[in-house]
C-alpha positions in Angstrom: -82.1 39.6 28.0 -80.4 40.6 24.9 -79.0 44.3 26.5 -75.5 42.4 26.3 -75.1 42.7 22.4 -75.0 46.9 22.9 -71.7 45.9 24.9 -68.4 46.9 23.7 -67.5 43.5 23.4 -70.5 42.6 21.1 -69.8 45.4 19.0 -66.3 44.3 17.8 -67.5 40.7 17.5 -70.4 41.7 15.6 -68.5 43.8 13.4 -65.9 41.3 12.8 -68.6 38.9 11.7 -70.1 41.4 9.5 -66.5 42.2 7.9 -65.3 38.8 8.0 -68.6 36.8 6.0 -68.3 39.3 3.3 -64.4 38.7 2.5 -64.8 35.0 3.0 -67.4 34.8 0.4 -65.2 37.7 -2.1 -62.1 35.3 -1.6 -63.7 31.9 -2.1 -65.8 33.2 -5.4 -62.3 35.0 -6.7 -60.3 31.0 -5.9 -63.5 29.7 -8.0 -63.1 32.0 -11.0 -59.8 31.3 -10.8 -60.4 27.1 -10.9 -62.7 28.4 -14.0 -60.7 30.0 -15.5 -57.9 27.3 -15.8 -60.7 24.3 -17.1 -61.5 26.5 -19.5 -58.0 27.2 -20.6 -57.3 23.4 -20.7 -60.8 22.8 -22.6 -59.5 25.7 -25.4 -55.7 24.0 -25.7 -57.2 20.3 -25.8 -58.8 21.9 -28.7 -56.0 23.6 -30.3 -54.5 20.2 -30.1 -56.4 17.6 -31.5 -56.5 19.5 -34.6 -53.6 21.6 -36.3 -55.6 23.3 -38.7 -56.1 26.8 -37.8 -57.5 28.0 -41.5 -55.6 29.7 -43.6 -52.3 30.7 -42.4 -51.5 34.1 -41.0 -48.0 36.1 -41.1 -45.9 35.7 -38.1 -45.9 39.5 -37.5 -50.1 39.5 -37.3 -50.0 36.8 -34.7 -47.0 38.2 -32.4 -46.8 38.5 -29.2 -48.0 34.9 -28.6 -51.1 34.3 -26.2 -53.4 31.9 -25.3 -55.7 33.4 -28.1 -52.9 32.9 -30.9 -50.7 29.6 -29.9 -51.4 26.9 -32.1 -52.4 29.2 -34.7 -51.0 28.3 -38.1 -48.6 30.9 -39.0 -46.1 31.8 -42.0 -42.8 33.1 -42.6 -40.1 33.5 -45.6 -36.0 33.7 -44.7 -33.4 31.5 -44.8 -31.9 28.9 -42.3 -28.7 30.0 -40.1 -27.8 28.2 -37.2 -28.4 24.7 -35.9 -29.3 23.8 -32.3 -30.2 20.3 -30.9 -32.8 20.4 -27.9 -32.5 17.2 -26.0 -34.4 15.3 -22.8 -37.7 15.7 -25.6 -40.1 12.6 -25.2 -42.6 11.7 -28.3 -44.3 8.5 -27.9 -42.8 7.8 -24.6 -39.4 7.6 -25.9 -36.5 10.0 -25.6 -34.6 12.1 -28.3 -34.0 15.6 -29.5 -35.5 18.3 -31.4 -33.5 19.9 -34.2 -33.5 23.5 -33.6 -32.6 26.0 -36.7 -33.1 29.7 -36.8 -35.0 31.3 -39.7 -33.1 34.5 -40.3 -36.1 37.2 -41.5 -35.9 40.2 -43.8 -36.8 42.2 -40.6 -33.4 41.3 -38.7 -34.9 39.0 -35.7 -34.9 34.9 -36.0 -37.3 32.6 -36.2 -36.9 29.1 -34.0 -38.3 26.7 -36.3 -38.3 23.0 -35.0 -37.9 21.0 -38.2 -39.0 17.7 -36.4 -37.2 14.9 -33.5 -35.4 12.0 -33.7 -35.2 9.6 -31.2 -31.8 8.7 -28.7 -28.7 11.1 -27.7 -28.7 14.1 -29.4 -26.2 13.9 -32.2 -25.2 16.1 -35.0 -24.6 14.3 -37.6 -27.7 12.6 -37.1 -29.9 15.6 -37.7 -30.4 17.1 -41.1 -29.0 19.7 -42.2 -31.2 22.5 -43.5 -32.8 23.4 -46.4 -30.6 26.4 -48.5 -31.7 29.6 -49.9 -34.9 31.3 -49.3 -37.5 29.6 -47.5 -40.9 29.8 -46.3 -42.2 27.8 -43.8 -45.5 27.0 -42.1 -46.3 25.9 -38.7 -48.2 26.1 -35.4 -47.0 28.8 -33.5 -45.8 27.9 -30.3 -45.1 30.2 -26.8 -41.6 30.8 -25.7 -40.3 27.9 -23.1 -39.9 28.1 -19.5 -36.8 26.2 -17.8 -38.0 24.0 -15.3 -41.7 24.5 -16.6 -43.7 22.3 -18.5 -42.1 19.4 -18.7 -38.5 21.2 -20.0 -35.4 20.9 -18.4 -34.2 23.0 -15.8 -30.8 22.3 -16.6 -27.7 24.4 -17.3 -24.5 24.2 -18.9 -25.0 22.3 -21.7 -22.8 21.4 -24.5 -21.9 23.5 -27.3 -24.7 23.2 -29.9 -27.3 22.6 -27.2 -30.3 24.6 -25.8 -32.7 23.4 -22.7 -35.4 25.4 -23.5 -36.8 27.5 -26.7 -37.1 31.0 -25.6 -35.4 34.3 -26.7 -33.7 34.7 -23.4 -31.6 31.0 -23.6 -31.0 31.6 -27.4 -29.8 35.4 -26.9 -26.8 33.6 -25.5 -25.8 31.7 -28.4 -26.3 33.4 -31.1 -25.3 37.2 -31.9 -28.4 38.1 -33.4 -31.7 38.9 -32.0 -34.6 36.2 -31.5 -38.3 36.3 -31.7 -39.9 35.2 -28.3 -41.3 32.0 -29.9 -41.2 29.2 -32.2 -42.5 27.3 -34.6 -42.9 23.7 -35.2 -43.4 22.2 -38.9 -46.8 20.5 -39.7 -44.5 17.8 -41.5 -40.9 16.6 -40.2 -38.4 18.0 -42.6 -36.0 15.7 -44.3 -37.6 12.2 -42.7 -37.7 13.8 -39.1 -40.8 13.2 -37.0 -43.1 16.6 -36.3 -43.3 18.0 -33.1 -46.9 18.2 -32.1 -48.4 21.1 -31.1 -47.9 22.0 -27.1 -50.4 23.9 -25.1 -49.6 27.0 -23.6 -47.7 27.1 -19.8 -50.5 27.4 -16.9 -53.5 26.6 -18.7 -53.7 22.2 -17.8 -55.4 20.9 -15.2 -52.0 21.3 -13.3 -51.5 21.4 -9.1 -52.2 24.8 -9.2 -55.8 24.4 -10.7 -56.5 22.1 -7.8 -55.1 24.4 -5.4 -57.5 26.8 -6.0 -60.7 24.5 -6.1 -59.3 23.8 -2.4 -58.5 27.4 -1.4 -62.4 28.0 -2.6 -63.6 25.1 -0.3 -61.6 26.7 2.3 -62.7 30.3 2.0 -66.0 28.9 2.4 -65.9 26.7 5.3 -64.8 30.0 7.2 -67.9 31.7 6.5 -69.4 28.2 8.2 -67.4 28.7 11.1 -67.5 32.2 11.4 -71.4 32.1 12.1 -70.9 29.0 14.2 -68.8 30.6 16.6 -71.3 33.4 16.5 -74.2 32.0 17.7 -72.6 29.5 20.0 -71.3 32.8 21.8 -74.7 34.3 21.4 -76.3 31.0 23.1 -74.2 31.6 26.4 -74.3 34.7 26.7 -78.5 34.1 26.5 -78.1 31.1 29.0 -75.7 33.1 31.4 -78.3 36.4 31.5 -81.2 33.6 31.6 -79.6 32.3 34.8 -78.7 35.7 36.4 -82.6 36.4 36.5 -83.1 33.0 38.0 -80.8 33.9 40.8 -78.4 30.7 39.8 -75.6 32.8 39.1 -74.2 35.4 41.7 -73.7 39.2 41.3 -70.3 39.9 41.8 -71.0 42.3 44.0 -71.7 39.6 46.2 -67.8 38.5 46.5 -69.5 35.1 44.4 -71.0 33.2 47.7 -74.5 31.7 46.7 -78.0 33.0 48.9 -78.3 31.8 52.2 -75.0 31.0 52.6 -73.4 34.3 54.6 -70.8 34.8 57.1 -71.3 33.7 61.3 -74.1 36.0 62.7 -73.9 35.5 66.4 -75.8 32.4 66.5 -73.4 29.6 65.7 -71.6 27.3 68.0 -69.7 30.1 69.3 -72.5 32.4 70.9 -73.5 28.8 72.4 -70.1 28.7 73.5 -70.0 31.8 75.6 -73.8 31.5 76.8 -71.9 28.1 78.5 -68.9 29.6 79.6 -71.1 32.5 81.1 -73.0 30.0 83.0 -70.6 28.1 84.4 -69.0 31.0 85.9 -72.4 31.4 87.3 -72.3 27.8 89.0 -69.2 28.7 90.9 -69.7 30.9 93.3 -73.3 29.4 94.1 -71.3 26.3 94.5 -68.4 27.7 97.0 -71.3 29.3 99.0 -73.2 26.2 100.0 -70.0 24.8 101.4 -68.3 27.5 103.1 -68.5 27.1 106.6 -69.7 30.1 107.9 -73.2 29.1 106.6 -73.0 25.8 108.3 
């Protein structure tokens, strides 16, 4: 009953299935780890931001290039202020305003972004304080270089002179002729009566769309493995009813042009052998008949 599975046919199903269950089950557990991943990502930065105090602070040049392991970290740095940028559309508090941007020149040559604190409305420059003079050292959280459009920061472009959307090497390259590290720092206390920046977590590691996404792909994934053996042994159950039937004799061969037992074509004996059997004999009756009557047996 089961000869059918050694078919052609059953082979490439059956080796689909066994191919197919296997990848399912590899994609759905990678979209899992992924999920994982990211909650454990935004468990570490809800961490790193409730609390600002990383120990003892570092210098900058042990804790670059910024990752997930080092943002937040409290880190430290000696130069002396240059230029001033204004970073506007920034929300603290639910209410609107602007960092104040200033680069820490370094003895190595590259800038620091240091974000001496925010004040609230339209950014202004003679509302934000100008720097500190002479040699400096500062200490902050170390922050990851911004993403336009990312995050929460403005995708715009275009903006007035003295004004940056984002905090990254590659928007600040532009407006100053000097090279910039790729990341920032923001002060654990507002300089000169400005409000402190808190600490930010990292891009890609909240419990964001894409998290979700991948707690749906890995519902997905596995739902194919559920259908993948359905279909399988729905096929397999009429294929076994079909054979089942052929040995009852309720389904025709095909060699049989599909007509059911019993059922064949005319063999003689229908209405037309009666037909001719009555013709025959009535042909019979006529002469019989002409020969009673014809006068020369009267």
């Amino acid at each position: 009953m089961y000869r059918f599975l050694l078919t052609p046919r059953w082979w490439g199903i059956n080796v689909f299935v066994v191919l197919a269950i296997p990848f399912c089950i590899f994609m759905g557990s990678w979209q899992l780890g992924r999920f994982e991943d990211r909650v454990q990502d935004h468990e570490t930065a809800s961490a790193q931001q409730e609390s600002t105090d990383r120990g003892a602070a570092r210098p900058l040049a042990e804790l670059l290039p910024v990752d997930k392991a080092t943002v937040g970290r409290q880190a430290t740095v000696t130069g002396r202020y240059d230029d001033q940028l204004l970073v506007p559309e920034r929300e603290l508090d639910d209410r609107e305003g602007f960092y104040v941007l200033t680069l820490l020149r370094t003895d190595g040559g590259q800038a620091l972004p240091v974000v001496r604190g925010w004040l609230p409305g339209e950014p202004d420059p003679a509302k934000a304080p100008d720097p500190p003079t002479g040699e400096v050292t500062v200490t902050g959280a170390l922050q990851a270089a911004e993403s336009p459009g990312s995050n929460g920061v403005s995708g715009r472009s275009g903006w007035p002179a003295g004004q940056t959307g984002a905090i990254s090497a590659a928007t600040l390259l532009n407006l100053v002729p000097y090279d910039v590290h790729d990341a920032w720092v923001t002060l654990n206390e507002g300089d000169s009566g400005m409000r402190a920046v808190p600490v930010s977590a990292p891009q890609g590691t909240g419990l964001d769309l894409k998290a979700f996404q991948n707690l749906g792909y890995t519902a997905e994934w596995f739902a194919f493995v559920g259908f993948v053996i359905f279909m399988w042994f729905r096929l397999l159950r009429r294929e076994v009813e079909l054979a089942r039937d052929a040995e009852l004799g309720l389904v025709a061969d095909e060699e049989d042009g599909g007509q059911t037992p019993g059922t064949g074509p005319d063999t003689g004996t229908g209405k037309g052998a009666d037909t001719g059997t009555d013709d025959d004999a009535g042909a019979g009756k006529g002469p019989a008949r002409d020969a009673r009557t014809s006068p020369s047996n009267a």
